[in-house]
C-alpha positions in Angstrom: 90.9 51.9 45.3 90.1 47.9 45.0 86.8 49.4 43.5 88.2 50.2 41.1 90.1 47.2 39.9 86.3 45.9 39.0 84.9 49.4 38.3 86.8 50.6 35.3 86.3 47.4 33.2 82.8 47.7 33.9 82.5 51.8 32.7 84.0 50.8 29.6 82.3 48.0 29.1 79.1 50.7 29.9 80.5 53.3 27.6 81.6 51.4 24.6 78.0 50.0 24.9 76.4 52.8 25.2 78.4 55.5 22.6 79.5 52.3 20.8 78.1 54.0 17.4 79.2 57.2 18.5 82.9 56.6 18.6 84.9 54.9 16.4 86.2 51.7 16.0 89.8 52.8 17.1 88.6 55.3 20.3 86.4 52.3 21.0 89.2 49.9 20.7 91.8 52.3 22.7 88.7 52.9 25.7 88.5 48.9 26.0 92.2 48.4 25.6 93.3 51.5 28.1 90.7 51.0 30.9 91.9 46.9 31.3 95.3 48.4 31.6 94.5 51.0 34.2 93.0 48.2 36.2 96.5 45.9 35.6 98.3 48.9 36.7 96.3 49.6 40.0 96.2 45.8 40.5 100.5 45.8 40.6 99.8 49.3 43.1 98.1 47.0 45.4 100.7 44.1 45.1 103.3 46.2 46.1 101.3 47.5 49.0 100.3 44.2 50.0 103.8 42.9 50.0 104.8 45.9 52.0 102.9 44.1 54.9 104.1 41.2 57.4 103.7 37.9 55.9 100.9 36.5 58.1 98.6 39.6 57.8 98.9 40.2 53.9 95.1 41.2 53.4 93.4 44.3 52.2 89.8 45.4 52.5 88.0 47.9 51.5 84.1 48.3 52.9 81.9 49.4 49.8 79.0 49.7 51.4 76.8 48.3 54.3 74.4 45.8 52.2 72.0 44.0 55.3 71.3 46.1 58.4 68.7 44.8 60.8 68.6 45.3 64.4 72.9 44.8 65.8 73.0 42.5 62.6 74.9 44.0 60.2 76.5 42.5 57.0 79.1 44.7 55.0 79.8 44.8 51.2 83.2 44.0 51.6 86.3 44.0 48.9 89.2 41.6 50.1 92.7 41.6 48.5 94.9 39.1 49.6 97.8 37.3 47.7 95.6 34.4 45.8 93.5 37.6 44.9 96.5 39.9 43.5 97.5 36.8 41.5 94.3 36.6 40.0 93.7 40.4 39.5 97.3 40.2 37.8 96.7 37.3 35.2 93.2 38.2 34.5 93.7 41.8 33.9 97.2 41.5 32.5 96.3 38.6 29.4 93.0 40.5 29.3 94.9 43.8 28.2 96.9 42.1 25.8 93.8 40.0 24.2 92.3 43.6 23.8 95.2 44.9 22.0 95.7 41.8 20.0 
Protein backbone atom coordinates (compact mmCIF):
# COMPACT_ATOMS: atom_id res chain seq x y z
CA UNK A 1 0.00 0.00 0.00
CA UNK A 2 3.08 2.62 0.56
CA UNK A 3 3.24 2.20 -3.34
CA UNK A 4 0.74 3.71 -3.70
CA UNK A 5 1.22 6.85 -1.67
CA UNK A 6 3.79 7.70 -4.71
CA UNK A 7 1.98 5.68 -7.41
CA UNK A 8 -1.35 7.56 -7.76
CA UNK A 9 0.19 11.10 -8.09
CA UNK A 10 2.29 9.74 -10.58
CA UNK A 11 -0.86 7.92 -12.85
CA UNK A 12 -2.53 11.16 -12.85
CA UNK A 13 0.19 13.03 -13.50
CA UNK A 14 0.56 10.11 -16.58
CA UNK A 15 -3.06 10.43 -17.47
CA UNK A 16 -3.81 14.05 -17.45
CA UNK A 17 -0.64 14.10 -19.60
CA UNK A 18 -1.52 11.84 -21.76
CA UNK A 19 -5.65 12.37 -22.40
CA UNK A 20 -4.96 15.91 -21.26
CA UNK A 21 -6.85 17.16 -24.66
CA UNK A 22 -9.20 14.40 -24.34
CA UNK A 23 -10.86 15.39 -21.10
CA UNK A 24 -11.83 18.45 -19.99
CA UNK A 25 -10.56 21.07 -18.03
CA UNK A 26 -12.89 20.09 -15.05
CA UNK A 27 -12.46 15.98 -15.24
CA UNK A 28 -8.84 16.94 -15.60
CA UNK A 29 -8.95 19.21 -12.68
CA UNK A 30 -11.11 16.58 -10.52
CA UNK A 31 -8.43 13.43 -11.69
CA UNK A 32 -5.45 15.79 -10.34
CA UNK A 33 -7.40 17.08 -7.46
CA UNK A 34 -8.96 13.42 -6.42
CA UNK A 35 -5.85 11.13 -6.94
CA UNK A 36 -3.62 13.70 -4.31
CA UNK A 37 -6.41 13.15 -2.01
CA UNK A 38 -6.61 9.39 -2.27
CA UNK A 39 -2.84 9.42 -1.52
CA UNK A 40 -3.60 11.98 1.79
CA UNK A 41 -6.10 9.53 2.71
CA UNK A 42 -3.95 6.25 2.45
CA UNK A 43 -1.14 8.40 3.97
CA UNK A 44 -3.52 9.01 7.46
CA UNK A 45 -4.38 4.81 6.89
CA UNK A 46 -0.78 4.24 7.49
CA UNK A 47 -0.39 6.85 10.39
CA UNK A 48 -2.92 5.17 12.19
CA UNK A 49 -1.27 1.84 11.60
CA UNK A 50 2.01 3.08 12.45
CA UNK A 51 0.80 4.52 15.71
CA UNK A 52 -0.83 1.26 16.50
CA UNK A 53 2.84 -0.06 16.95
CA UNK A 54 5.23 0.12 20.14
CA UNK A 55 7.04 3.27 20.23
CA UNK A 56 10.59 2.13 19.63
CA UNK A 57 9.66 -0.06 16.51
CA UNK A 58 7.31 2.49 14.63
CA UNK A 59 8.54 1.59 11.00
CA UNK A 60 6.85 0.16 7.98
CA UNK A 61 8.35 -1.38 4.84
CA UNK A 62 7.28 -2.59 2.06
CA UNK A 63 9.84 -4.49 -0.56
CA UNK A 64 8.93 -3.38 -4.18
CA UNK A 65 11.07 -5.19 -5.85
CA UNK A 66 14.70 -6.80 -5.72
CA UNK A 67 16.79 -4.02 -7.72
CA UNK A 68 20.78 -5.61 -7.58
CA UNK A 69 21.22 -9.35 -7.38
CA UNK A 70 24.68 -10.75 -7.77
CA UNK A 71 26.06 -13.80 -6.20
CA UNK A 72 24.62 -13.77 -1.99
CA UNK A 73 24.60 -9.89 -2.60
CA UNK A 74 21.38 -8.73 -2.79
CA UNK A 75 20.05 -5.15 -2.58
CA UNK A 76 16.12 -4.58 -2.29
CA UNK A 77 13.85 -1.73 -3.56
CA UNK A 78 12.67 -0.94 -0.43
CA UNK A 79 9.63 1.59 0.79
CA UNK A 80 10.15 2.73 4.52
CA UNK A 81 7.45 4.53 6.54
CA UNK A 82 8.35 5.75 9.69
CA UNK A 83 7.03 8.78 11.77
CA UNK A 84 9.35 11.71 10.07
CA UNK A 85 8.02 9.92 6.78
CA UNK A 86 4.10 9.96 7.70
CA UNK A 87 4.71 13.70 8.61
CA UNK A 88 5.99 14.39 5.47
CA UNK A 89 3.58 12.16 3.37
CA UNK A 90 0.84 14.23 5.49
CA UNK A 91 1.97 17.83 4.73
CA UNK A 92 3.03 17.17 1.29
CA UNK A 93 -0.01 15.39 0.18
CA UNK A 94 -2.45 17.26 2.34
CA UNK A 95 -1.37 21.34 1.16
CA UNK A 96 -0.80 19.61 -2.22
CA UNK A 97 -4.65 18.59 -2.36
CA UNK A 98 -5.72 21.80 -1.31
CA UNK A 99 -3.28 23.83 -3.94
CA UNK A 100 -5.03 21.55 -6.48
CA UNK A 101 -8.44 22.52 -5.58
CA UNK A 102 -7.47 26.09 -5.03
Amino acid sequence: MLGFILGLPLAGFLINGLLGKRLSARMSGMLASGVVFCSFFLSIIKLFELLKLPPLRRSLEQTLFNWISIGDFSLPFILRFDPLTAVMCLVVTGVGGIIHVY
